[in-house]
C-alpha positions, -999 to +999 in steps of 0.1 A: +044+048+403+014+028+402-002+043+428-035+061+429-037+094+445-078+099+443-070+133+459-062+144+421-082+149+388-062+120+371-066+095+402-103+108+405-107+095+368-090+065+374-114+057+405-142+064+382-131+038+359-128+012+384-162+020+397-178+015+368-171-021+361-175-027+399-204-056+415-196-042+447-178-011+465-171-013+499-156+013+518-146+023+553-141+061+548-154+088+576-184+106+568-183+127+536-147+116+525-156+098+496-178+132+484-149+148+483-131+126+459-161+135+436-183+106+440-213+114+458-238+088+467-258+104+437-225+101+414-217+065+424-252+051+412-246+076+380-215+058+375-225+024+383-265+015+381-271-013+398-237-009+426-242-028+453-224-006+485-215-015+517-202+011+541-184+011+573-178+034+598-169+041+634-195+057+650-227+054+633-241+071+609-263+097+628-256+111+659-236+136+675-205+109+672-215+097+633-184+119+618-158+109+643-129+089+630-118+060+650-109+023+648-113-011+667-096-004+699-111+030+703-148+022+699-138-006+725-128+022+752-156+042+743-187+017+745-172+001+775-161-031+763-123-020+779-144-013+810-155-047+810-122-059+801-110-043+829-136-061+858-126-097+846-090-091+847-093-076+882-071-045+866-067-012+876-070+000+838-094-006+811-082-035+789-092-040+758-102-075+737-071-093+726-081-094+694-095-069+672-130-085+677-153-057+660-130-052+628-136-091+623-171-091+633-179-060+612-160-074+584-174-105+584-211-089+580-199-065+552-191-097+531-227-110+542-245-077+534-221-075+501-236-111+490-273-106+503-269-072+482-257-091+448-287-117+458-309-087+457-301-071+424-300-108+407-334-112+416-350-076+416-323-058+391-316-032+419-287-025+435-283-016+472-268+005+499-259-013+534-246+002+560-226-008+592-206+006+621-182-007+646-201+007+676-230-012+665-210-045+669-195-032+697-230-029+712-243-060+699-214-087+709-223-085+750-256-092+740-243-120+720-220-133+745-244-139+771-271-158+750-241-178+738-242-219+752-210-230+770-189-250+753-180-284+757-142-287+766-143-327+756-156-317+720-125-307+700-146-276+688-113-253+695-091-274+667-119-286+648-104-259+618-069-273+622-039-249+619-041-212+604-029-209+568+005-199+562+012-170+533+043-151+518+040-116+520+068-087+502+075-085+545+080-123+556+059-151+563+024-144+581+006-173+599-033-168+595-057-174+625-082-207+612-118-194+602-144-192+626-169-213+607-170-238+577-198-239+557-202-279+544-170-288+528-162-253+519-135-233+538-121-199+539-086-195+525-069-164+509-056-166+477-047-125+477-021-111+504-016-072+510+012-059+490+035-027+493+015+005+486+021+019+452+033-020+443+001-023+417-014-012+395-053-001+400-067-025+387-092-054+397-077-089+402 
């Protein structure tokens, strides 16, 4: 199989090896799960001067909450975004976002910290640690929601992307939501898809 199982001493090695020709590692693992695949913080830069990391979790990291484990829709019941859900749709229950709003957001400023973080060490030869949280989005989109203009229902803003890009994946055909944002004449497309776990090798594309 070409899976790697980094909960052994041969997958550990083979993680190892990947990290040491890595730019960048970015991770979403609860707090001290990556120590325990034997690669410390202090390890990491050992095996990688100059690695650029860029760390997500749910909750934080300090706090009573900083080692829970959780995910998109939980961090939106528990910072009250589902509450507010819940007063616009009149509802007797919480309701959360219909979309998963802060894996997006979040992942959108991992990429941005992942290429101010390559800036950095192009310019100062250093690499960099960033980290980021779901909760932290979670308590920063209200705030950007309310500070946001209206928008103009005559300006075409909504299909100004066009359609969502359409990709072949080992499980059927998956229609992509259009990016958010286009930068000049550059767009976002995905050239990668998910495949089957264990389908290859570890190995960087």
């Amino acid at each position: 199989s070409a899976r790697l199982d980094a909960s052994t001493p041969v997958g550990q090695r083979a993680l190892a090896d990947l990290l040491a020709a890595a730019d960048v590692l970015v991770h979403g693992y609860r707090a001290g799960a990556i120590d325990h695949l034997g690669l410390s913080e202090h390890e990491r830069q050992r095996v990688r001067p100059g690695l650029v990391e860029v760390g997500v979790r749910a909750y934080g990291w300090s706090g009573p909450w900083a080692g829970r484990r959780g995910f998109d829709s939980l961090v939106q019941f528990s910072t009250g975004i589902a509450d507010i859900g819940m007063r616009h749709a009149d509802a007797a229950a919480p309701v959360s976002l219909a979309v998963q709003a802060l894996d997006w957001t979040t992942g959108y400023l991992a990429a941005a910290a992942a290429i101010a973080g390559l800036t950095r060490r192009q310019a100062a030869g250093r690499g960099s640690t960033w980290r980021l949280s779901l909760v932290r989005t979670a308590h920063t989109l209200p705030a950007l929601a309310a500070e946001a203009p209206a928008s103009d229902p005559d300006s075409g803003a909504d299909s100004a992307f066009g359609a969502g890009q359409r990709i072949e994946t080992p499980d059927g055909a998956l229609l992509l939501a259009p990016p958010p944002f286009r930068v000049g004449e550059a767009s976002l497309r995905f050239d990668h898809v998910a495949t089957r776990l264990g389908g290859d090798a570890p190995a960087w594309l």
